[in-house]
Backbone of each chain as ProteinMPNN parsed JSONL, in Angstrom:
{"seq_chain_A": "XXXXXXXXXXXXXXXXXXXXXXXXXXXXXXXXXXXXXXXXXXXXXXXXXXXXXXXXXXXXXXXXXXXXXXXXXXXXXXXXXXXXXXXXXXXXXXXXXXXXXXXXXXXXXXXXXXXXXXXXXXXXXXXXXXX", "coords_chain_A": {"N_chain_A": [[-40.42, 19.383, 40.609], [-39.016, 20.303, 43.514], [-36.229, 18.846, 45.851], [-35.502, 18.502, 49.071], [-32.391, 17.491, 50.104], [-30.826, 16.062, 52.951], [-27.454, 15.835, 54.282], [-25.434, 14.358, 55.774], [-22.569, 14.423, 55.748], [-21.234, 16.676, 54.665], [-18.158, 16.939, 53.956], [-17.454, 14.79, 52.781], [-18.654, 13.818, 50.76], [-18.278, 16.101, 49.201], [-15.45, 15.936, 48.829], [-15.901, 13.311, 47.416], [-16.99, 14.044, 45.068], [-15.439, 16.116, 43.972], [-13.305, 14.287, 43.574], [-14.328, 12.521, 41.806], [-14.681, 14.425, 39.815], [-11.507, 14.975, 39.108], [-10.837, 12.621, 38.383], [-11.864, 12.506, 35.904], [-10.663, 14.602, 35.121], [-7.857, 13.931, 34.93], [-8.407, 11.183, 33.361], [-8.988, 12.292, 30.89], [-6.599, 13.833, 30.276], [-4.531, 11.469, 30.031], [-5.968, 10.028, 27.71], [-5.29, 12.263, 26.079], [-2.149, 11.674, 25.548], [-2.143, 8.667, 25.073], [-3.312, 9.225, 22.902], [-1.347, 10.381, 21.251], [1.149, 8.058, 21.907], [-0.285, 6.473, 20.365], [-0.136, 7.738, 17.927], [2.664, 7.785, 17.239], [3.281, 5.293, 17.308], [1.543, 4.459, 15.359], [2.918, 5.459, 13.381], [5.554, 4.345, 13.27], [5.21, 2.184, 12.64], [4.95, 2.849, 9.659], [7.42, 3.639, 9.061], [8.5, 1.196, 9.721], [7.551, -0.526, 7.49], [8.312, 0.449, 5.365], [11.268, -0.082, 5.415], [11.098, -2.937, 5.601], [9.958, -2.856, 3.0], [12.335, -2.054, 1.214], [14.647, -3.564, 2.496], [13.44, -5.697, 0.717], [14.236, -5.129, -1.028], [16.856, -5.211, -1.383], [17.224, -7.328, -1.044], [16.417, -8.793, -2.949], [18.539, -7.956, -5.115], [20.874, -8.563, -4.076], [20.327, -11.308, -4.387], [20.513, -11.389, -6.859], [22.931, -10.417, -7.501], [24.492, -13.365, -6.402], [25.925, -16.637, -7.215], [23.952, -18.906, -8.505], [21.844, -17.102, -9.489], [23.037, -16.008, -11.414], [23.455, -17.649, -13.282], [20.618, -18.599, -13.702], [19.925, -16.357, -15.139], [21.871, -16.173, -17.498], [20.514, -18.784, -18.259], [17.977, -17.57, -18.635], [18.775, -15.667, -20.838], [18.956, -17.264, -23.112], [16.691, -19.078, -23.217], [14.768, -16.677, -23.69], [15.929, -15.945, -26.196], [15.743, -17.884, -27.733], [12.609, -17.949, -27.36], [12.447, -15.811, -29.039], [12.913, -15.964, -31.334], [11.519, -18.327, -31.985], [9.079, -16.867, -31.998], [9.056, -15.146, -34.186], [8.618, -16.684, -35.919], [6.126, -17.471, -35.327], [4.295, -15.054, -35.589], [4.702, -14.258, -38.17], [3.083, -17.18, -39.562], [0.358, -16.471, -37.815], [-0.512, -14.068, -39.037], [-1.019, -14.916, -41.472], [-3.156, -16.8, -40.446], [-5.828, -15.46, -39.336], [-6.555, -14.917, -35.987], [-9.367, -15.734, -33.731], [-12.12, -13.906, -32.173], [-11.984, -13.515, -28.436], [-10.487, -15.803, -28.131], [-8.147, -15.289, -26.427], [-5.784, -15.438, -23.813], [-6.37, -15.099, -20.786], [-6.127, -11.994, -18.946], [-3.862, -11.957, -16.229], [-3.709, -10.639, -13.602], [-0.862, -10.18, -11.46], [-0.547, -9.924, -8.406], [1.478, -8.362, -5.759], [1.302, -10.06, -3.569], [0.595, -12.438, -4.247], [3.145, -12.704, -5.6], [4.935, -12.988, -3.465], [3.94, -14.881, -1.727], [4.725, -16.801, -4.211], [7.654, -16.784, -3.988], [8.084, -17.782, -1.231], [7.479, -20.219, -1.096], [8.75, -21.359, -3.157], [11.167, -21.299, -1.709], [10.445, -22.723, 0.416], [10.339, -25.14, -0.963], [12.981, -25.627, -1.831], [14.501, -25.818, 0.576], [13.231, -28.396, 2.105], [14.153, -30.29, 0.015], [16.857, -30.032, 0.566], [16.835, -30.878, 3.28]], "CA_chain_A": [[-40.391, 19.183, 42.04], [-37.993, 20.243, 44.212], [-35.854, 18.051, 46.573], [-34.147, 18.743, 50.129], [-31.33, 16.328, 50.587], [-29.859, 16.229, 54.035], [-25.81, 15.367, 53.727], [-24.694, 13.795, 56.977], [-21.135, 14.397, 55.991], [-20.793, 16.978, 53.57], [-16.862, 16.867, 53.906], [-17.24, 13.707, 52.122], [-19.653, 14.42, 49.39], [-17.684, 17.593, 48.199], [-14.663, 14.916, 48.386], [-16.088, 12.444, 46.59], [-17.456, 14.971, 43.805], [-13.687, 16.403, 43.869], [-12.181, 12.924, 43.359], [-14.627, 11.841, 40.47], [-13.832, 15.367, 38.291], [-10.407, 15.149, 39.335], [-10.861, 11.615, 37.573], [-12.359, 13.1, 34.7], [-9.627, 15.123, 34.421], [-6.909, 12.89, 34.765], [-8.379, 10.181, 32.504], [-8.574, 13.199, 29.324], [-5.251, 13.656, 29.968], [-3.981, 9.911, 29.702], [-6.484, 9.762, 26.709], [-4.355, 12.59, 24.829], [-0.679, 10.478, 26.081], [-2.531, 7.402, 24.482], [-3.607, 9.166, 20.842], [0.235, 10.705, 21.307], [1.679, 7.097, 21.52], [-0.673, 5.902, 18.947], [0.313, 8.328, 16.232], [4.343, 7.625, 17.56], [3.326, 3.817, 17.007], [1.618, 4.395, 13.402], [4.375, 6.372, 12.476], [6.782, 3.737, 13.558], [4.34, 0.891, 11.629], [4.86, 3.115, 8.323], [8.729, 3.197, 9.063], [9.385, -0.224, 9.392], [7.386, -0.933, 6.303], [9.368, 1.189, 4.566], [12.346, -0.72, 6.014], [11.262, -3.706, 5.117], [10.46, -2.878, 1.631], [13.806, -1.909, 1.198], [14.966, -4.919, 2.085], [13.341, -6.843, -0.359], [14.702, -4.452, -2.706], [18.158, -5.256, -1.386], [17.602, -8.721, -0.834], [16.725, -9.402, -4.401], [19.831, -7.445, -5.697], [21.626, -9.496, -3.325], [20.01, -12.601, -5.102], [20.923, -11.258, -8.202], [24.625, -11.115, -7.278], [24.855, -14.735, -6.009], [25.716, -17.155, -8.637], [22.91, -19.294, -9.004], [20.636, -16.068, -10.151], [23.701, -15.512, -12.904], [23.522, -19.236, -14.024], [19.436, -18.714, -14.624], [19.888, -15.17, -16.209], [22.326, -16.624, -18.792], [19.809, -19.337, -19.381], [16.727, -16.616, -18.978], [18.613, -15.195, -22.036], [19.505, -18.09, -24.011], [15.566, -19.371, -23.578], [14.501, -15.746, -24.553], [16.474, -15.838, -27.956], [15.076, -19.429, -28.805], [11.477, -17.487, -28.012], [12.235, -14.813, -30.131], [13.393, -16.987, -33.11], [10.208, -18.903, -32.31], [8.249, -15.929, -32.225], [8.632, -14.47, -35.589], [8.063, -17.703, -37.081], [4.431, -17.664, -35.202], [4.027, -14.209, -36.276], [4.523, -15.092, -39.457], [2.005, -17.973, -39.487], [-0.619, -15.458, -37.399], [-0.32, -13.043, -40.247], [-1.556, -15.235, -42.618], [-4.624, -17.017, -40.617], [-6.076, -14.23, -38.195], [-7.212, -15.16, -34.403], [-10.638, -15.416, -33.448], [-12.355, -13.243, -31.119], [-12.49, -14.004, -27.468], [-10.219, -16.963, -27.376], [-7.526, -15.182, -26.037], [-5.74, -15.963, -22.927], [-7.506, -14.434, -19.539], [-5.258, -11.573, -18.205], [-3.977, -12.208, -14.924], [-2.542, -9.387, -12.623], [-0.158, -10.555, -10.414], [-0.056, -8.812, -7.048], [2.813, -8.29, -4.728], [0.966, -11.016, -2.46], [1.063, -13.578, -5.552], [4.922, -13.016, -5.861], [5.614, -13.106, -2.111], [3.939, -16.492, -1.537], [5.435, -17.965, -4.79], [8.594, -16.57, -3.657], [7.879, -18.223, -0.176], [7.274, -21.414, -1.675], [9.953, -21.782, -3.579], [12.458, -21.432, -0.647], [10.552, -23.623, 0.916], [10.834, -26.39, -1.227], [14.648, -25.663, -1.673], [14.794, -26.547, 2.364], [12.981, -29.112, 1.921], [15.006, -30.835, -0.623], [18.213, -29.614, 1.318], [16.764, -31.632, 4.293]], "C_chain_A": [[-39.006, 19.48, 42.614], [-37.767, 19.945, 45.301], [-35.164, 18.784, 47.668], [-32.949, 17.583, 50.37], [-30.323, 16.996, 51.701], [-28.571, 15.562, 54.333], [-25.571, 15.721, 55.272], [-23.38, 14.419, 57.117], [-20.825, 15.257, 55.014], [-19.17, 17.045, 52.815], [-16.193, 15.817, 52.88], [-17.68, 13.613, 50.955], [-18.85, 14.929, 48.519], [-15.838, 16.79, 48.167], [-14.291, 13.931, 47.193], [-16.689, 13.161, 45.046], [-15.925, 14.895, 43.789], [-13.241, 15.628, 43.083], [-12.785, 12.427, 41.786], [-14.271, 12.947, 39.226], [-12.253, 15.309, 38.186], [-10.008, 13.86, 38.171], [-10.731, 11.636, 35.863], [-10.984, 13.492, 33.773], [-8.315, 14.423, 34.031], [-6.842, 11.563, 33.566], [-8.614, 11.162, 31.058], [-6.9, 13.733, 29.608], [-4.082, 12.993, 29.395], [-4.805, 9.915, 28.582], [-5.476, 10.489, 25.328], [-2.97, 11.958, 24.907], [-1.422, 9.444, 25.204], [-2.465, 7.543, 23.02], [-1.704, 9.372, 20.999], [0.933, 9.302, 20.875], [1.139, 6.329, 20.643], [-0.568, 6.565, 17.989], [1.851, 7.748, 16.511], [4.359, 5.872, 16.958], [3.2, 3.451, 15.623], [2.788, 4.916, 12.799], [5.853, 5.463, 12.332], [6.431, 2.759, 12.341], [4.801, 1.022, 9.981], [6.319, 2.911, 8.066], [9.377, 1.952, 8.729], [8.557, -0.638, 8.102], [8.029, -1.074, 5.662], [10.858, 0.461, 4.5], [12.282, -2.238, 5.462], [11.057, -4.207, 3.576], [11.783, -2.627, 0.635], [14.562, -2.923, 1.469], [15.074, -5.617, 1.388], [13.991, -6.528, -1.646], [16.351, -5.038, -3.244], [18.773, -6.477, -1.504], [17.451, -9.017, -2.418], [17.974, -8.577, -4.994], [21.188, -8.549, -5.089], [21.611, -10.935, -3.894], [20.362, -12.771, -6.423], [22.495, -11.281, -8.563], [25.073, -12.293, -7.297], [24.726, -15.414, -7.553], [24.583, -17.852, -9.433], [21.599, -18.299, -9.943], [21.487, -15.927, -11.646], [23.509, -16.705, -13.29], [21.82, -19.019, -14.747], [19.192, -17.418, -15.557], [20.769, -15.448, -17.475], [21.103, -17.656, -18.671], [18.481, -19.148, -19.556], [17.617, -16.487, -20.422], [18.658, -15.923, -23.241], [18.162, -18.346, -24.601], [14.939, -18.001, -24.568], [15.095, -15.812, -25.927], [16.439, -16.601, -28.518], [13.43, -18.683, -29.051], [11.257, -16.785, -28.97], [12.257, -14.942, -31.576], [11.573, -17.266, -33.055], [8.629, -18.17, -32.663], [7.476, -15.204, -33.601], [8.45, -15.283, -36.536], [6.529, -17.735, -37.185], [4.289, -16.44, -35.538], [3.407, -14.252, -37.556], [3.237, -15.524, -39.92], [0.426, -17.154, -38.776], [-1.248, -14.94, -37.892], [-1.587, -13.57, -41.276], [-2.826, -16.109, -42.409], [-4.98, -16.115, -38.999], [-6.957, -15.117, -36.912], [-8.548, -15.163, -34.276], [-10.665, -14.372, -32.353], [-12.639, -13.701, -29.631], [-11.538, -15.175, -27.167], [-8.868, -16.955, -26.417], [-6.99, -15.305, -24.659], [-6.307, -14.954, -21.939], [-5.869, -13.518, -18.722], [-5.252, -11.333, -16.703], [-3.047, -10.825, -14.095], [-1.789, -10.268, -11.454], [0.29, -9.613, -9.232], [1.18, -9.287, -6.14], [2.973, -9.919, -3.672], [1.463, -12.258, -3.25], [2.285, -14.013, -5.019], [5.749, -13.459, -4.387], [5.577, -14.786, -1.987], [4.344, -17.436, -3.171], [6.786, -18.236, -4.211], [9.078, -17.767, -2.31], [8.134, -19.726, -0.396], [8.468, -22.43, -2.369], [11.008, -22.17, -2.827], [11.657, -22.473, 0.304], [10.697, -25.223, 0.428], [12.158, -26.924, -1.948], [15.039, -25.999, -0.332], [14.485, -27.713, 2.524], [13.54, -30.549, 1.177], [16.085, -31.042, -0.228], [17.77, -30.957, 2.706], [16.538, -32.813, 4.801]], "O_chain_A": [[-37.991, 18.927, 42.192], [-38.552, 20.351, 46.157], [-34.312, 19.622, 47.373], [-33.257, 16.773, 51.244], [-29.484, 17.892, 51.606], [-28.778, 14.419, 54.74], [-25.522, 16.814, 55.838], [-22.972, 14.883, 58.181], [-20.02, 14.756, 54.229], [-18.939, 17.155, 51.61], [-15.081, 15.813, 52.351], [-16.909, 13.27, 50.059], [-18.629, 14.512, 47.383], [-15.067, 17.283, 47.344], [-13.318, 13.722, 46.469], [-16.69, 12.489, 44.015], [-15.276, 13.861, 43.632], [-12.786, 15.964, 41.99], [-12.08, 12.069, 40.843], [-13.804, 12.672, 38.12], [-11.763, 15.624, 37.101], [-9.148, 13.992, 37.3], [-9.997, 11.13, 35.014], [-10.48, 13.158, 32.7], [-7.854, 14.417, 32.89], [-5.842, 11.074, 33.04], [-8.333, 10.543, 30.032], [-6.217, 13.942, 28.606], [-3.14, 13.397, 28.713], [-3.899, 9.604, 27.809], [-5.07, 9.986, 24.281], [-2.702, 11.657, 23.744], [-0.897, 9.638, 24.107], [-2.0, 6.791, 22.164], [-0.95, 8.415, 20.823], [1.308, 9.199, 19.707], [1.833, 5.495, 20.062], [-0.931, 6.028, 16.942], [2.145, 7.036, 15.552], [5.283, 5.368, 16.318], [3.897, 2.752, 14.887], [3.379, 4.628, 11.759], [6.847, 5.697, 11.645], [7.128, 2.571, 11.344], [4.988, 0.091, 9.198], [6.669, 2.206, 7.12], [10.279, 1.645, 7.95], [9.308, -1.405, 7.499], [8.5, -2.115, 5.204], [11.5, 0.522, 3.451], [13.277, -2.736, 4.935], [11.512, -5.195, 2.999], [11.987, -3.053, -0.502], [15.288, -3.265, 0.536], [16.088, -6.248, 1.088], [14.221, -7.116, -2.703], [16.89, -5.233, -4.333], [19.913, -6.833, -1.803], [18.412, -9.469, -3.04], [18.31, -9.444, -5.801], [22.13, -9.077, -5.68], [22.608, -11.656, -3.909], [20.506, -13.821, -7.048], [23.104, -11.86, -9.463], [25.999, -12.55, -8.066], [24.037, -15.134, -8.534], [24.264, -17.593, -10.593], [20.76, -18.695, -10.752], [20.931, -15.784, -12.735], [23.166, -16.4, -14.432], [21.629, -19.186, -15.951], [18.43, -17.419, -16.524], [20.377, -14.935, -18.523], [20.257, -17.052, -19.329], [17.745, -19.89, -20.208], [17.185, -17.249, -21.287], [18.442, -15.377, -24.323], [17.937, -18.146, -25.794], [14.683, -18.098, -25.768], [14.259, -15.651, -26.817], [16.861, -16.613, -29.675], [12.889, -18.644, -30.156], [10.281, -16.853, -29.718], [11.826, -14.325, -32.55], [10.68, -16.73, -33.71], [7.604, -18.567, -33.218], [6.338, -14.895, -33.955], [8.192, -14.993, -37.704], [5.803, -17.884, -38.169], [3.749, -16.753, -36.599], [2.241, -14.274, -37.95], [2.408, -14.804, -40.476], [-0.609, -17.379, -39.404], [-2.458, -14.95, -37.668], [-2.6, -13.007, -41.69], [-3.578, -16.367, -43.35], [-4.43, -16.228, -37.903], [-7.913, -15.86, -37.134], [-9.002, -14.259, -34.977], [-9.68, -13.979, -31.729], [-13.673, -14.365, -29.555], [-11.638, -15.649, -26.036], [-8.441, -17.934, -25.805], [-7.989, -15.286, -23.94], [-6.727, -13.904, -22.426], [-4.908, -14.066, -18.18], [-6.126, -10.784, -16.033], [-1.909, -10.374, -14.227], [-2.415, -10.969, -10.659], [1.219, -8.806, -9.182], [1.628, -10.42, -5.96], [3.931, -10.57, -3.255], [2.463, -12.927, -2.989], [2.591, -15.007, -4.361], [6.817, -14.059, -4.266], [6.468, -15.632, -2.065], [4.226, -18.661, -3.184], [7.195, -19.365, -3.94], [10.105, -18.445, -2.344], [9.039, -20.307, 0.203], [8.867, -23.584, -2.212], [11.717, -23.141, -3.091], [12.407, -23.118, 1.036], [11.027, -26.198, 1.104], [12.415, -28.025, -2.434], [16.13, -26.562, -0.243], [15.332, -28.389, 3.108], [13.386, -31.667, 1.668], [16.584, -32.137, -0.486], [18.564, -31.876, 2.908], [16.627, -32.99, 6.016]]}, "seq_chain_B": "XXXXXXXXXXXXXXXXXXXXXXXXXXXXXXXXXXXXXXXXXXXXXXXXXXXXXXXXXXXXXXXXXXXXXXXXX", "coords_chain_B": {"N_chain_B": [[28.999, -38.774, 3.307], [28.763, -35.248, 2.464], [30.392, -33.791, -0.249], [32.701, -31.072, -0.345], [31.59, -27.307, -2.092], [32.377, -25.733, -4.748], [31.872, -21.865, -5.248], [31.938, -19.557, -7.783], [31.784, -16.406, -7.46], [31.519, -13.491, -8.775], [31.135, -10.326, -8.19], [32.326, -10.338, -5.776], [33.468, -8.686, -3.812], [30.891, -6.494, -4.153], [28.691, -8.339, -3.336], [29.849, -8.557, -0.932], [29.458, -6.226, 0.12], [26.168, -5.688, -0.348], [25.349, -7.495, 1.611], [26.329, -6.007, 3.615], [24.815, -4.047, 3.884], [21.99, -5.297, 4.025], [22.187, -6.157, 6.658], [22.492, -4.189, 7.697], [20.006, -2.804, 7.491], [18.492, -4.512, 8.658], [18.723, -4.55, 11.438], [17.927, -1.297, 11.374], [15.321, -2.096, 11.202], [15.024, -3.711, 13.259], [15.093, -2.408, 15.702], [13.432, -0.262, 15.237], [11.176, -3.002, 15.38], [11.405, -3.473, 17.978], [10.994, -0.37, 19.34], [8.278, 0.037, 18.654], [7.342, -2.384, 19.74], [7.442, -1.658, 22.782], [6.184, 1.042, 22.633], [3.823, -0.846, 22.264], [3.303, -2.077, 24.534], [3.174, 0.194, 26.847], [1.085, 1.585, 25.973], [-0.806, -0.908, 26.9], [-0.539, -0.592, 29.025], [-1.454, 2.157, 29.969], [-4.386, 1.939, 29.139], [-4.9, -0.393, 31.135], [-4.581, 1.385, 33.392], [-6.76, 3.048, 32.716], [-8.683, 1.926, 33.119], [-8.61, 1.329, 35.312], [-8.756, 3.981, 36.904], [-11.527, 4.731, 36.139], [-12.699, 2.317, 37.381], [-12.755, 3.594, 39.857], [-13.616, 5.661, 39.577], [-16.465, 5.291, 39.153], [-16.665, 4.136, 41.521], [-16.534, 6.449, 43.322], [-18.754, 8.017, 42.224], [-20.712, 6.692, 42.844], [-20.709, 6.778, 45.556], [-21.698, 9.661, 45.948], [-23.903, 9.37, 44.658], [-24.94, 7.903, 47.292], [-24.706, 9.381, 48.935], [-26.624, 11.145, 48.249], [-29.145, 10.267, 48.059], [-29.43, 9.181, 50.485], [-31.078, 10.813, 52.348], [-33.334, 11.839, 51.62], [-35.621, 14.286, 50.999]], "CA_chain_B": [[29.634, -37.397, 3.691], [28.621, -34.433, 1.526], [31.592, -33.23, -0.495], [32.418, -29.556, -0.7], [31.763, -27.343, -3.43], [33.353, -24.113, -4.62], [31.313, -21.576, -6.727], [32.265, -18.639, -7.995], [31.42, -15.281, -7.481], [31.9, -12.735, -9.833], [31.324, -9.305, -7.742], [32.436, -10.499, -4.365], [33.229, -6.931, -2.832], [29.52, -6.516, -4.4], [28.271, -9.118, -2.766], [29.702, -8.007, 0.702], [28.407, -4.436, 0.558], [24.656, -5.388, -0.096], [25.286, -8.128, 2.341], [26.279, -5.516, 5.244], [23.421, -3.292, 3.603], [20.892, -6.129, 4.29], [22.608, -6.477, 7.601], [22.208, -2.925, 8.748], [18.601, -2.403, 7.331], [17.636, -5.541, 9.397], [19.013, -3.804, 12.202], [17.275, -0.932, 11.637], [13.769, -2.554, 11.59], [14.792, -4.56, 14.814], [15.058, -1.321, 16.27], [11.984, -0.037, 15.023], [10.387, -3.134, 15.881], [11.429, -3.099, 19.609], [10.22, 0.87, 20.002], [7.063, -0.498, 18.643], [6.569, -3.21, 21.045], [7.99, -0.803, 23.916], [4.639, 1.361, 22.633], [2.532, -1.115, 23.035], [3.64, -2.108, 26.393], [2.914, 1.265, 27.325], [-0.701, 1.22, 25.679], [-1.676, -1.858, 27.352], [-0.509, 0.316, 30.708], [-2.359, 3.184, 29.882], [-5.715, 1.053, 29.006], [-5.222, -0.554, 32.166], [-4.626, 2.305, 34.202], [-8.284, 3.694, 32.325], [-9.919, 0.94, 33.776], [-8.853, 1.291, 37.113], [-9.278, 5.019, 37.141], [-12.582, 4.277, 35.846], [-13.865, 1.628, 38.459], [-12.257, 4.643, 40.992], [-14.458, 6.957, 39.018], [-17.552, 4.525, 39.45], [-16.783, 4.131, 43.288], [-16.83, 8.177, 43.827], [-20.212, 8.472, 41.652], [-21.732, 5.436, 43.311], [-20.997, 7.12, 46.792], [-21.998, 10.955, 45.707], [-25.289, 8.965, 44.34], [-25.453, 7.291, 47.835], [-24.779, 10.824, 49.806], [-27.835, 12.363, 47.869], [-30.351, 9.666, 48.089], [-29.842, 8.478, 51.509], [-32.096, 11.583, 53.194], [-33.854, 12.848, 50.298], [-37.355, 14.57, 51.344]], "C_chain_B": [[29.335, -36.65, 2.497], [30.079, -33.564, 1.021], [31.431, -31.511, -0.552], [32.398, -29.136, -1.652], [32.24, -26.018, -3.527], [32.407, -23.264, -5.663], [32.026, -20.073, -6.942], [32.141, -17.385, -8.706], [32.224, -14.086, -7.924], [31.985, -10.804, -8.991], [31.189, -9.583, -6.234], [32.36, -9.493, -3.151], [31.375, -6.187, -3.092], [28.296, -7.059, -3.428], [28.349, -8.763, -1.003], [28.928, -7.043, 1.262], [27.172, -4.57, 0.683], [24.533, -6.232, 1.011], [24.99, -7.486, 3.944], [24.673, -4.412, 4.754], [21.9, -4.196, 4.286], [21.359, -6.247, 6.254], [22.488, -5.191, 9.157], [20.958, -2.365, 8.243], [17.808, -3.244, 7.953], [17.92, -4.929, 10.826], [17.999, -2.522, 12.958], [15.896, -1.269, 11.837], [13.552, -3.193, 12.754], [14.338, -3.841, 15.386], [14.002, -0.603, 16.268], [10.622, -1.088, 15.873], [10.168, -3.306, 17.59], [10.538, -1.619, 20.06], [8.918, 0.439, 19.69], [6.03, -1.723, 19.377], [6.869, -2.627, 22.399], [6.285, 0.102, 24.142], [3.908, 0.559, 22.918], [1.96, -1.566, 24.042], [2.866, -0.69, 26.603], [1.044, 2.182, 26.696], [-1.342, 0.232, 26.083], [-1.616, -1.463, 29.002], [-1.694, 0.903, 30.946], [-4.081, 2.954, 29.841], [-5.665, 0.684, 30.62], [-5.431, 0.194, 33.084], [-6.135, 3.274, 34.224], [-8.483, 2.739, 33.281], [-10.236, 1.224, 35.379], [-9.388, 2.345, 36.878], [-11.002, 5.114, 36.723], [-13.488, 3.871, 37.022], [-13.575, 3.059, 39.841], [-13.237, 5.73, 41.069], [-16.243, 6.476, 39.855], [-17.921, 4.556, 41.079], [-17.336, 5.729, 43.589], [-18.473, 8.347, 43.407], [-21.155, 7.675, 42.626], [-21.848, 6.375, 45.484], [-21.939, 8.739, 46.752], [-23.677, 10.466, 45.444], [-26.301, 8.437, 45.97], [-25.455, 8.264, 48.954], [-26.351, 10.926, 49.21], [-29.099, 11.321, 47.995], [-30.494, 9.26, 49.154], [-31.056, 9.356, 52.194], [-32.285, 12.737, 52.45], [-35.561, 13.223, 51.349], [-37.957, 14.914, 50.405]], "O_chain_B": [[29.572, -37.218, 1.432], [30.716, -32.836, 1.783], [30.402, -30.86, -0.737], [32.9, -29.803, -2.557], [32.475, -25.284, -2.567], [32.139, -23.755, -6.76], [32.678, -19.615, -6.004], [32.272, -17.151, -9.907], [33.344, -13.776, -7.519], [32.947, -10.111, -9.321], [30.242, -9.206, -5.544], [31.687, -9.415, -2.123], [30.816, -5.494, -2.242], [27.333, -6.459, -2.951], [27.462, -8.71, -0.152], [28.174, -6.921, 2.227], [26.626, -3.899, 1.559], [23.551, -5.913, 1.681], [24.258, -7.817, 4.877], [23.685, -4.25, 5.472], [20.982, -3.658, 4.906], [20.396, -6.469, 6.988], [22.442, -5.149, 10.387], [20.801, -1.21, 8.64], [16.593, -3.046, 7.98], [16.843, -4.879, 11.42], [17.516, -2.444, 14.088], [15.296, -0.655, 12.719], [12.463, -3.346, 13.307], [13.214, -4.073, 15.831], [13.558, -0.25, 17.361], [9.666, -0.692, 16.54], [9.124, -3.275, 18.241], [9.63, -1.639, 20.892], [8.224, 0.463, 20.707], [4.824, -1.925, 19.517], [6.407, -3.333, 23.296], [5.5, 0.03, 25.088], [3.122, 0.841, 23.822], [0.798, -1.581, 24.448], [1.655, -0.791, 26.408], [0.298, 3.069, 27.11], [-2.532, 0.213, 25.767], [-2.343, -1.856, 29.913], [-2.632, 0.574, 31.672], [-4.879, 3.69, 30.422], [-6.328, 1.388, 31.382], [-6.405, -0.057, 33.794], [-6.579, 3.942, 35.158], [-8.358, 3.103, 34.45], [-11.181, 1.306, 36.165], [-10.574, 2.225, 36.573], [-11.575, 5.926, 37.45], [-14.445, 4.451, 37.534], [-14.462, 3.247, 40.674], [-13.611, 6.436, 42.006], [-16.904, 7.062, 40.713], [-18.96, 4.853, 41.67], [-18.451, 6.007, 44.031], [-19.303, 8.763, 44.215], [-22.222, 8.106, 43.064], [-22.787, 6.426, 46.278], [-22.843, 8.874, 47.577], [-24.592, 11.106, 45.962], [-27.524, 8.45, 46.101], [-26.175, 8.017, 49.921], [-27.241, 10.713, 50.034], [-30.184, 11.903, 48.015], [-31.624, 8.809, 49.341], [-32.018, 8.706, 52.606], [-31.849, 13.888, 52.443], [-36.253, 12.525, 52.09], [-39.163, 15.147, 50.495]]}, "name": "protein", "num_of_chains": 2, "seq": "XXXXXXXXXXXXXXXXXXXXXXXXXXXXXXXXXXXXXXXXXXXXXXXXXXXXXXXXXXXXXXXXXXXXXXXXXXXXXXXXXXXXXXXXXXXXXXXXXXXXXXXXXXXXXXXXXXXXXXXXXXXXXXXXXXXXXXXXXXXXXXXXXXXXXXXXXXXXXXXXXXXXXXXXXXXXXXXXXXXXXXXXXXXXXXXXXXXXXXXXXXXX"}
């Protein structure tokens, strides 16, 4: 079927068409500006990661300087060279009655997250103590 | 009164350098994270500015709809 439509005002019509592609156009414009500042934003996101993994890298080196880290690394090594004594004694003993199957301990992976919140933990109940 | 205590550090010039290292890599991430909240200022613009242009869009269609149907035969 075809329609007549009589347009009172066409001045306004061919306006208001105008104004809504004009829209069109304007809002795919601002859409590519938007992905633009959202790649500029991810890109920033991956940066400061980066930034702050580096940190931690620097901060534990930094922790490793301070004395308290040298006070438990001498007595990390001291304990290590009592395990190692103790070690080859259980060896030894191992040797001579063999392990069962299965009763061994359950290996645990420790993820990054793990170490953060022990890490976390720890300092907080060094503040804690402090306070 | 808590007395003072003295300890003593073995690579002091060591100690400074990663210190300003930690000091200017915190720096840089400030910096980072400011341009990154600067972006998203400027994405919560841009969103808004859709919207309007949007309801602007809506108005034009809604009248172009109300041109063509008023004296349809």
């Amino acid at each position: 079927m075809t329609y007549f439509s009589r347009i009172e005002n066409p001045k306004s019509l061919r306006k208001s068409i105008l104004e809504a592609a004009k829209e069109v156009l304007v809002l795919e414009v601002k859409q590519k500006n938007f992905l633009e500042l959202k790649d500029k934003r991810e890109n920033l996101i991956l940066q400061l990661d980066a930034d702050l993994a580096e940190l931690s890298t620097i901060t534990k080196k930094l922790d490793d300087l301070l004395p308290e880290k040298q006070l438990k690394k001498e007595l990390y090594k001291k304990t290590e060279s009592k395990k190692k004594t103790s070690k080859k004694v259980r060896t030894k003993k191992q040797k001579a009655q063999p392990q069962k199957e299965g009763h061994g301990q359950p290996d645990h992976k420790i993820t990054e997250m793990d170490r953060l919140e022990y890490t976390l933990k720890k300092i907080e109940d060094k503040i804690a103590q402090l306070s | 009164m808590e007395a003072p205590i003295y300890i003593k550090i073995n690579e002091f010039d060591n100690v400074m350098k990663t210190l300003k290292e930690v000091k200017d890599k915190t720096a840089q991430a400030r910096e980072k994270l400011e341009a990154i909240k600067k972006i998203a200022q400027q994405e919560d613009m841009a969103v808004r500015e859709w919207e309007e242009r949007m309801n602007k869009m809506d108005h034009n269609l809604d009248e172009i709809h109300s041109f063509l149907n008023s004296k349809t035969r």
